[in-house]
N, C-alpha and C positions, 0 to 999 in steps of 0.2 A: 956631484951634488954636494952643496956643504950646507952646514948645519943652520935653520934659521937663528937669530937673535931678535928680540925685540927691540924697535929702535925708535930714537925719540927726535925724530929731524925737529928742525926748529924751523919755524915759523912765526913771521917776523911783518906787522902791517908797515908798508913802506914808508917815507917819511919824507924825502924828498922831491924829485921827479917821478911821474906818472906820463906816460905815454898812452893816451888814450885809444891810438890806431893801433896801438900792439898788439897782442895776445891776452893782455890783463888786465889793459887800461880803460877800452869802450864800455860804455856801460849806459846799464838801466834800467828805469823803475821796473816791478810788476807788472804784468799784464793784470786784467782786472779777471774776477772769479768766473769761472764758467758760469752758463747761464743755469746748467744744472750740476746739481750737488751728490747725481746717485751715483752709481756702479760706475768705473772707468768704459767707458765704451768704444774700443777700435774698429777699424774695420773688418768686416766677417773672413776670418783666413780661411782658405778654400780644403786646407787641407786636412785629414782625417785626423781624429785622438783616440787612435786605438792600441798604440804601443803599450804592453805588456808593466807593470810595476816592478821594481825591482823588490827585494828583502825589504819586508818591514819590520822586523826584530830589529838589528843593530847597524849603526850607524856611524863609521870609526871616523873618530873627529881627531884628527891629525898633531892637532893644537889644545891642550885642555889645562897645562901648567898655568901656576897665576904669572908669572911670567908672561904670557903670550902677549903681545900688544893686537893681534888682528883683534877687530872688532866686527860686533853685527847688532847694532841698534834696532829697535823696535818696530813692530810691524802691526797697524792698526786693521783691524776688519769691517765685515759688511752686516747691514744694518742696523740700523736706529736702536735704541734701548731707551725704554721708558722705565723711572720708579714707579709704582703706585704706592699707596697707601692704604693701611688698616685702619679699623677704626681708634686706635690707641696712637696712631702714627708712627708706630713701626714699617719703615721700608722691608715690601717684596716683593721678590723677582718678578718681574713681566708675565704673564701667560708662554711667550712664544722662549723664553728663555726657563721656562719652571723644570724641564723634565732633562736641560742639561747635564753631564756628566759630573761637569767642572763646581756644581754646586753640590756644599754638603748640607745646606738648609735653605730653604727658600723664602725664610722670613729676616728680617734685619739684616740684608742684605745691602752694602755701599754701593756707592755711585760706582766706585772703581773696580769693585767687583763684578757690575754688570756691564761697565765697558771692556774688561775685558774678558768677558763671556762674550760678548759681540765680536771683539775684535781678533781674539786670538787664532780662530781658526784660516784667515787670513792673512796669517803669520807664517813665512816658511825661513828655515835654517839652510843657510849654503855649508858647501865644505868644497873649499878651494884649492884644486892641486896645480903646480909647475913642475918645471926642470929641476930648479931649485929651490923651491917655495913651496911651502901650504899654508893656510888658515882659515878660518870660518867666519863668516857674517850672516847677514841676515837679507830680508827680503818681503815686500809684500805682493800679495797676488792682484792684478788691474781686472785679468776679465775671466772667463769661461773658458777661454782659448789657448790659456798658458801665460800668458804672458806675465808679469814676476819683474819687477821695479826694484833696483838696489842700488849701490854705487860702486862706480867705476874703480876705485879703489878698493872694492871688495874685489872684482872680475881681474882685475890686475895685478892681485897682489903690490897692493901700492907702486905701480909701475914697474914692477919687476919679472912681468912676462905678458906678452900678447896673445899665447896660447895658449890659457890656463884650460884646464877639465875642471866641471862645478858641475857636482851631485844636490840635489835638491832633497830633503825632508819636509814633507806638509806637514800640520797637524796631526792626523792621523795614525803619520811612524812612517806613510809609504817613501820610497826615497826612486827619484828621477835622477836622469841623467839631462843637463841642460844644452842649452844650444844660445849663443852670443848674438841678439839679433842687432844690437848696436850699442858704442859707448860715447859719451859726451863728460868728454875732460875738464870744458869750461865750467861744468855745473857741478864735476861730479857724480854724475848718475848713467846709470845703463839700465840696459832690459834683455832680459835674458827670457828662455823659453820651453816650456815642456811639457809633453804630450801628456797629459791625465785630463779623464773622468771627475765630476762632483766637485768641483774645484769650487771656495766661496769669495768670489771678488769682494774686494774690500770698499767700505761706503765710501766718499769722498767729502771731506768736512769743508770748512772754509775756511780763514786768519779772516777776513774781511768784518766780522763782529767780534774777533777775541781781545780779552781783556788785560792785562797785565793782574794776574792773582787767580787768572779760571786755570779751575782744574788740567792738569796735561797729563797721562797714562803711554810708558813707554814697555814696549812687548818685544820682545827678540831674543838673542843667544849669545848672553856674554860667557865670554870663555867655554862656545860649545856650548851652553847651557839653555836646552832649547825651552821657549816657552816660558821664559823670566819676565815678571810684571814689577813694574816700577812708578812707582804715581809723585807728582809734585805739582808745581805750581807754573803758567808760563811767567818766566822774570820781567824777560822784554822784548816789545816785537820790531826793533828798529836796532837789532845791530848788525854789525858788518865786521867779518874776517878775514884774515888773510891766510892761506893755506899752502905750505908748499906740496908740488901735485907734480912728479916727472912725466906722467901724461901729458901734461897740458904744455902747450906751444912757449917757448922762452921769450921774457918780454926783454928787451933793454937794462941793461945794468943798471940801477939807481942806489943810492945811497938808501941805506934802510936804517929803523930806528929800533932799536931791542924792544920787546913787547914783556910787559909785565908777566903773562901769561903764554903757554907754547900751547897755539891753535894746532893738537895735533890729530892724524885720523887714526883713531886707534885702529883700524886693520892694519898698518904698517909694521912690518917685522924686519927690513932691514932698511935704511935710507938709500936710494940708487944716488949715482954719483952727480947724475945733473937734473936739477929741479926750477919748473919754472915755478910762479904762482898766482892764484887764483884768488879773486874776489866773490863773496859770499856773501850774501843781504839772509838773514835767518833769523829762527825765532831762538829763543833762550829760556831753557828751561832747567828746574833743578830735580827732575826727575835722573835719577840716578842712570848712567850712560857712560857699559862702560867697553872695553875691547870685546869686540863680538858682535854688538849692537850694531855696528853700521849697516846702511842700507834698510835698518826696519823704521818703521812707523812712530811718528807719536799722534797720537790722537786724542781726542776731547772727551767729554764725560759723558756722550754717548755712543761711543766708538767707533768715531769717524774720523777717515784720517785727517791731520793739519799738517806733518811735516815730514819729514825724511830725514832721519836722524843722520849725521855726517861726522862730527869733530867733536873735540871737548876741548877742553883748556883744562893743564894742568901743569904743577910744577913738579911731578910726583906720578907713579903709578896708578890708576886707576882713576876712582870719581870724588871729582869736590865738590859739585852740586852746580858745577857748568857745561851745560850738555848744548849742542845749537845742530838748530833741523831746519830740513828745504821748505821751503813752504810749498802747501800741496797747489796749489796756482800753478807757480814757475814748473814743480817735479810733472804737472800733470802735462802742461805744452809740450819739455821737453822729452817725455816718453810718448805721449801722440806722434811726434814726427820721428823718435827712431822709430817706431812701429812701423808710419808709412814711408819714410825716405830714407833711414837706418842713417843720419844724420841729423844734427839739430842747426837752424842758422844762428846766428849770437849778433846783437848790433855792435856799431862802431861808430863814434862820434868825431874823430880824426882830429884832436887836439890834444896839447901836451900841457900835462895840467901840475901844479905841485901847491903844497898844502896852503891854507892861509891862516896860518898858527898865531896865536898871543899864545906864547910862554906852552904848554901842553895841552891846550884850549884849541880848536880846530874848529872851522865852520864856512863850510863851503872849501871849492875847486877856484884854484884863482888861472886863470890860462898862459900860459907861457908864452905858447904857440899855435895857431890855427895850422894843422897840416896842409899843405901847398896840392890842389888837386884831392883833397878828401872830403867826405861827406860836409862836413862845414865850410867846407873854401869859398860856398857861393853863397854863405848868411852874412848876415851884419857883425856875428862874432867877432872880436878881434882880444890880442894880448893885455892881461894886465884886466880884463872881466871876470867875474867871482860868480861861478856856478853853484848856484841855492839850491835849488830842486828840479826836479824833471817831471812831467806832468803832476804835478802838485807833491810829490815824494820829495823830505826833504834830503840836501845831501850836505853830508857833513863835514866828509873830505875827500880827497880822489878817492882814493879805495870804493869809498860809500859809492863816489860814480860809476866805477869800472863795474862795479857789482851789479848797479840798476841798471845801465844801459843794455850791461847784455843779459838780462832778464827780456829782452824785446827782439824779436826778430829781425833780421836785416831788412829793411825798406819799410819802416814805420816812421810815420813821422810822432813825434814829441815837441811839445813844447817846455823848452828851456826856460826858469826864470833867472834874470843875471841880476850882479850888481854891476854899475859902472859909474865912477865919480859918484860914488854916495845914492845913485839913482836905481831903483829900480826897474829892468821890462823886460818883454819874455821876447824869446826868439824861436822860430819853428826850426826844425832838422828833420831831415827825412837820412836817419843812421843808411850805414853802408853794412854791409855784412863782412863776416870772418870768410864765410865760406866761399 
């Protein structure tokens, strides 16, 4: 066993070729909001939740130096929270939130205060052990049944074990022992699982009405620090990262461009030696987001979740006030299907795309090449057409595609809009899957 370090891979948005049938390159918009916005709902697991709780006293968190880079981002909860008002117009607490613990007055109470009184109890702490590795993130709870949404780079120790043990802490202090019920490299996120009673799933929000400057409230356990609230603003809901992820499948060498900022996940404590990387369509927030935080919640200003906190950018340790989360859309499909097929499918557009730059300016996928025999082999696409958006999602450069195409399941069709000679028109795809 040797000693962790904290470490700071770099990650790097590509800049030249993209290979769209690879591992990193397919891509796609969002899936649109479910059609309901409450509790995460899987299918009923047959099996009993009668195992025993472990110690609820102390809870040895492996990693607690500021040192530590694992990270466990925030973790949003279940139920709506309304303000009312007095007659003076002093905000107070809800009825259904007055006789909480977490409140030490029930009058002039903030918005951020009662989301998260909503949200926190929905909120669990991991503590992550390997061979050679430990560290802690975070997590939120989906339903009744256990199940518990984080990411994949938390369960992994940033790709540095398939075996890890993850102890759970809820709210309450009680601590589980968990069970891996599937991970998904391309997105970043797993779902892990554990037997307890009174469990409170967390509400489900949308991105689909949010504004650039609404409130965002980030909950989780930086550095082991369980139960940390962090409030700011969402900055922007249309960017795209690049992330290097030794989980995830190696795409094609390509020429890459230095990134002003290092997309990194702060659960990472040492770099493993080969890293492929992943595309991310997220939202962008500067609620404070820092190691530890991964895999929790961010949610809105009534404590419902909006995204799944993942990465920051930094030049430096800790937070600069750029934090970027899943959106709860994409985090909710792809933990629906680890639950039912412990697999997530991911589209593929089967074309080799590279930027279409003036100077540091980028807009749109210009196409190289139509893969021979791939999902687009039998459209009208051809080489040297400039991919704009994808079901009306704009895209800005391949990255931005690789991101949105596989935000969509394999065998969905999209309609492409191109450019060609100056001309605009769309073309339909029915994507091919990874799996």
């Amino acid at each position: 066993m040797h000693e962790t370090k904290p470490s700071q891979p770099e990650h790097n948005n590509p800049s030249d070729r993209y290979n769209a049938s690879s591992a990193d390159a397919g891509d796609t918009a969002p899936p649109p909001p479910p059609p309901s916005q409450h509790a995460f709902d899987p299918q009923p697991d047959p099996k009993p939740h009668n195992a025993e709780p472990r110690s609820k006293s102390r809870f040895g968190w492996p990693v607690l130096a500021t040192s530590v880079v694992l990270a466990g981002l925030l973790g949003g909860g279940a139920g709506g929270l309304a303000v009312h008002y007095l007659d003076d117009g002093a905000p107070t607490a809800s009825n259904e939130l007055r006789d909480s613990e977490q409140f030490n007055r029930t009058d002039n109470v903030t918005a951020t205060t009662e989301a998260a009184a909503v949200a926190s109890p929905s909120v669990v702490t991991l503590s992550v052990g390997g061979e050679q590795a430990e560290g802690s993130g975070s997590g939120i709870i989906l339903d009744d049944q256990g199940h518990i949404l984080t990411n994949t780079h938390v369960v992994t120790l940033g790709g540095q074990t398939a075996a890890a043990s993850v102890m759970v802490q809820t709210h309450d202090g009680e601590v589980y022992e968990a069970e891996v019920v599937g991970l998904d490299p391309m997105s970043d996120l797993a779902v892990i699982k554990i037997e307890a009673e009174g469990l409170e799933p967390m509400e489900m929000g949308s991105t689909e009405n949010l504004n650039v400057g609404d409130q965002a409230v980030a909950i989780g356990a930086p550095l082991g620090l369980s139960g940390t609230v962090t409030e700011g603003i969402i900055s922007n809901l249309d960017r795209t990262i690049s992330v290097a992820s030794s989980a995830a499948p190696e795409e094609q060498e390509a020429p890459q461009e230095e990134n002003p900022f290092e997309f990194r996940l702060p659960d990472n404590t040492e770099a493993p030696a080969a890293q492929g990387q992943i595309h991310l369509n997220v939202i962008q927030s500067d609620a404070a987001i820092n190691p530890g935080n991964s895999g929790g919640a961010l949610v809105d200003q009534e404590g419902r979740l909006i995204g799944i906190n993942v990465a920051i950018a930094t030049r430096t340790e800790g937070n600069v006030g750029l934090g970027f989360a899943i959106p709860v859309e994409y985090a909710q499909r792809v933990a629906q299907e680890l639950i039912e097929n412990g697999e997530v499918s991911h589209g593929v557009l089967g074309v080799t795309i590279v930027p279409t730059a003036q100077g540091n300016i980028s807009s749109g996928a210009q196409i190289v090449e139509v893969v021979e025999d791939g999902p687009a082999a039998g459209t009208q696409l051809q080489p040297d057409d400039v991919i704009t958006a994808v079901n009306g999602q704009p895209v800005m450069d391949p990255g931005s595609l690789s991101a949105t195409v596989r935000e969509y399941p394999g065998g969905t069709d999209v309609e492409l809009t191109v450019v060609r000679d100056g001309e605009e028109l769309t073309e339909t795809v029915t994507l091919g899957s990874m799996n």
